[in-house]
C-alpha positions in Angstrom: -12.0 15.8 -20.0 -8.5 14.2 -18.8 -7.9 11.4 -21.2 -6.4 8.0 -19.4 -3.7 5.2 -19.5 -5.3 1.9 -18.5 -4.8 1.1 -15.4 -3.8 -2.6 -14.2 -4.0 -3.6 -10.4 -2.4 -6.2 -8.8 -4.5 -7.2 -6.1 -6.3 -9.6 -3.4 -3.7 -8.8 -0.9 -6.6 -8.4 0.8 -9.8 -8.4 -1.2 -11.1 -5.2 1.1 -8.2 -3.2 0.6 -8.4 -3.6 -2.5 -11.7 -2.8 -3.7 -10.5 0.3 -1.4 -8.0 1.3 -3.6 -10.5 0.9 -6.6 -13.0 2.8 -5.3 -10.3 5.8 -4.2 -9.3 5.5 -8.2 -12.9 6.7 -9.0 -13.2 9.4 -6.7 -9.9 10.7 -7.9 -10.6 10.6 -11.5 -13.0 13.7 -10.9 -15.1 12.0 -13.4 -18.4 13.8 -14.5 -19.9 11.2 -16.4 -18.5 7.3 -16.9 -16.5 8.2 -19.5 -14.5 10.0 -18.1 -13.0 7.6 -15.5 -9.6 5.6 -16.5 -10.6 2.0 -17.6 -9.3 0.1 -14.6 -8.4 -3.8 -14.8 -8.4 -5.6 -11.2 -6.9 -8.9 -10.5 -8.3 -9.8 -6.9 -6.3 -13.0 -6.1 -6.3 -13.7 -2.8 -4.2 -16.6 -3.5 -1.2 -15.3 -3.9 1.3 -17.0 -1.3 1.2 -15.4 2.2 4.3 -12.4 2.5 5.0 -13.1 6.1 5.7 -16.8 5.4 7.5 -16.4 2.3 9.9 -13.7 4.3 10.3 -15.6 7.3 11.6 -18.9 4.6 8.5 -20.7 5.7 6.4 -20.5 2.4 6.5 -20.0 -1.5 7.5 -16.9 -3.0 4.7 -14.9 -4.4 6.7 -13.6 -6.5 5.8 -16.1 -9.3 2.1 -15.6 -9.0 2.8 -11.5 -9.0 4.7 -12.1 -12.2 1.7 -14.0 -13.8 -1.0 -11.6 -13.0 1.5 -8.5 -14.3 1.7 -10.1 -17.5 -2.5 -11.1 -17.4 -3.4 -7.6 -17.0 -0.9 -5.9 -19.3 -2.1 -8.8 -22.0 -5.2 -7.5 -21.5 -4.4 -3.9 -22.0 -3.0 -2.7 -18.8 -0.3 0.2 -19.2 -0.2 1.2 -15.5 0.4 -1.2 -13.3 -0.4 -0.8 -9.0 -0.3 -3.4 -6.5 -2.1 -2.1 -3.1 -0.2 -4.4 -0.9 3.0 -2.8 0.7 4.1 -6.3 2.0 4.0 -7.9 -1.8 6.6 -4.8 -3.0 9.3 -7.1 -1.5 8.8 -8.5 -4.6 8.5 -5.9 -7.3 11.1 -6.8 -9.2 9.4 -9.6 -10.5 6.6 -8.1 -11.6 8.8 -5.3 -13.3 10.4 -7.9 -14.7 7.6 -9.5 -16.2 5.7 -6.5 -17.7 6.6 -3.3 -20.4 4.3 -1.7 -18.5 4.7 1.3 -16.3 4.7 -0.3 -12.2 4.0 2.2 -9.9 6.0 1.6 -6.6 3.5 2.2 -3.7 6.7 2.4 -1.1 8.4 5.9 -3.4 4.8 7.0 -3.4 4.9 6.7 0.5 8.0 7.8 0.8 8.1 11.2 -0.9 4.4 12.0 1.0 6.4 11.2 4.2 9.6 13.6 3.4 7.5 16.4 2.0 5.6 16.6 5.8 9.2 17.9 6.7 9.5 15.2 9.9 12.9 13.8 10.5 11.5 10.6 12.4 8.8 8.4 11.1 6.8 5.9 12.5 6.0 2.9 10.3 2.7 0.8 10.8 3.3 -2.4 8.9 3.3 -5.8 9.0 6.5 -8.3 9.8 7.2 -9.1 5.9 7.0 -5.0 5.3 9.5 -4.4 8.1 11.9 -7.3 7.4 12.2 -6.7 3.9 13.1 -3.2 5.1 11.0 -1.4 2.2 10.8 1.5 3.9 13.8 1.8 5.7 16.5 1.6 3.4 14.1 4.1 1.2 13.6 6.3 4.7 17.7 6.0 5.2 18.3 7.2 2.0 16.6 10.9 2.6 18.1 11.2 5.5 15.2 9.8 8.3 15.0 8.5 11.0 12.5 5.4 11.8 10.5 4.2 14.4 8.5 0.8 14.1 5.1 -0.7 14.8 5.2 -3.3 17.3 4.7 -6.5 14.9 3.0 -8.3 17.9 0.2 -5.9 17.9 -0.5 -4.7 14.3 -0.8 -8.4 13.1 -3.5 -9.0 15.1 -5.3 -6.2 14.1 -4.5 -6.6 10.6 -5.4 -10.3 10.7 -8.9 -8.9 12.1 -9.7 -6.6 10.0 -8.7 -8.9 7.1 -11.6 -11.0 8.5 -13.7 -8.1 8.2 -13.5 -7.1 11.6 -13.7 -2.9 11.6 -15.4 -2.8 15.2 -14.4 0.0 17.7 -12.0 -2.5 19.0 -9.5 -2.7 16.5 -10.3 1.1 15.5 -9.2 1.8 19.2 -6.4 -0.9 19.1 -4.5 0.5 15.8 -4.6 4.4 16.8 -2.8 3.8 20.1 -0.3 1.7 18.5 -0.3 5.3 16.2 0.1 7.0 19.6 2.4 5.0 21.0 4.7 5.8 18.0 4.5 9.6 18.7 5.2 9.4 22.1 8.4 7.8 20.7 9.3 10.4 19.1 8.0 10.1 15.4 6.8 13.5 13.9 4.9 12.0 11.1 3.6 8.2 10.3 3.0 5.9 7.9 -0.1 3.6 7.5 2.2 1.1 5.5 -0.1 -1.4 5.5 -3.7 -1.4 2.6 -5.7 -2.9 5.9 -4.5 0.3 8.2 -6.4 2.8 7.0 -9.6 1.1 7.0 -9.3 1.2 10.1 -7.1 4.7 11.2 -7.2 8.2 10.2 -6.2 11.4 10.5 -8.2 12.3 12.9 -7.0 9.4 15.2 -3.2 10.8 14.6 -1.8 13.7 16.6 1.0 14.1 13.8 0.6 13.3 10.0 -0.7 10.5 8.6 0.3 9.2 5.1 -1.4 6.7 3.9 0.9 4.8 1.7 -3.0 3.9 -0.3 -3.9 7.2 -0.8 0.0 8.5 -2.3 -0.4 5.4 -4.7 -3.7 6.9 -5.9 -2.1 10.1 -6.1 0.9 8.6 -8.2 -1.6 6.2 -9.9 -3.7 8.9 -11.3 -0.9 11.2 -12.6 1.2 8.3 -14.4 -2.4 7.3 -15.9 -2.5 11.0 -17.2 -2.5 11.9 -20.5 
C-alpha cells in the first residue's frame, strides 16, 4: 500500500470540474480498499470572483479569496495543494504565498505533457483570462514552442454551456472542431487548458494529441502526494 500526503484542492472554479478532478484522484490512487486512497480536502467555492472580469480590470481579484481557502485547507491538514482551474493560476502566487504547503502548478503539469509529445506547435483551448495572462505561452516560449490559440469567441460559449451543465452533442460537436480547426492550423499536439474542456472533448475527437491539463495535474498530484 502507497502511503499519502493530504491532499488540499482549491476548487468551484466550476463545481463539475471539480468533482472531476476528485473523482480522477480516486481512480488514480489504485486504491484496493478505502484506506488506501489519499485523504482529500475539497473547497468547492464557486464564489470566487470571475477570472475573465478580474483580467479584463472589470472585477475583483480572486486572488484574495484563493489565498483564504489555501490557508483553510492547509489549517485543516492539507500538505498538497491543486487548484483545477487553469484560468485562477493567473493568480498562484497568492496562494503560494499564503500556504507552507506544497502547490502543484496545473500549467508546468500541462506543459511538460505537451513537450514530451515531441510537437513543436501547440494549440491552446482556453478561456480569455487563460490566454491574456499568457500562462501557457510564456511557459510554451520558454521550451522552445510554437502556439496556436482557441478562438475566445467560440470556446466561451461552450464553456459557459457546459458550466450550466450543458454536455449535449451540441457543444461536444462545437468544442472538437474548434480542436480541428487548430490542427488544420498547424498545431501537432493540443491542450484542453480549460477543467470544463474535457468534459466535453477527448482523444478520440483529436486527430493529434490531446493533453488534458486535468489529467497531468492528477498525474503530478498523485506523485507529490507519494510517500
Amino acid at each position: 500500500m502507497t502511503g499519502w500526503r493530504t491532499i488540499g484542492v482549491i476548487g468551484g472554479m466550476g463545481p463539475a470540474a471539480t468533482a472531476d478532478f476528485v473523482q480522477r484522484i480516486a481512480v488514480a490512487a489504485g486504491a484496493a480498499r478505502d484506506s488506501d486512497h489519499p485523504r482529500v480536502l475539497v473547497d468547492s467555492n464557486p464564489h470566487v470572483p470571475d477570472r475573465n472580469a478580474a483580467r479584463a480590470g472589470n472585477g475583483p481579484s480572486p486572488g484574495p479569496v484563493l489565498a483564504e481557502m489555501a490557508r483553510g485547507l492547509t489549517g485543516l491538514g492539507a500538505q498538497i495543494l491543486a487548484m483545477p482551474c487553469n484560468a485562477a493560476h493567473g493568480w498562484a502566487g497568492d496562494i503560494v504565498a499564503a500556504s507552507g504547503a506544497t502547490f502543484v502548478d496545473m500549467i508546468d503539469a500541462a506543459v511538460t505533457e505537451a513537450v514530451a509529445t515531441g510537437a513543436r506547435t501547440i494549440g491552446i483551448i482556453a478561456i480569455g483570462a487563460t490566454l491574456d495572462a499568457n500562462l501557457y505561452q510564456h511557459r510554451l516560449d520558454a521550451a522552445g514552442m510554437q502556439v496556436i490559440a482557441s478562438d475566445r469567441g467560440i470556446v466561451q460559449p461552450l464553456v459557459t454551456a457546459i458550466k450550466a451543465g450543458d454536455t449535449s452533442s451540441a457543444i461536444r460537436t462545437g468544442m472538437a472542431a474548434e480542436a480541428s480547426r487548430l490542427v488544420s492550423a498547424g498545431a501537432g499536439a493540443i491542450i484542453a487548458a480549460c477543467t470544463e474542456v474535457p468534459l466535453v472533448l477527448s482523444q478520440a475527437d483529436v486527430a493529434v494529441p490531446l493533453v488534458d491539463a486535468t489529467s497531468a495535474l492528477v498525474r503530478a498530484v498523485m506523485q507529490a502526494a507519494a510517500l
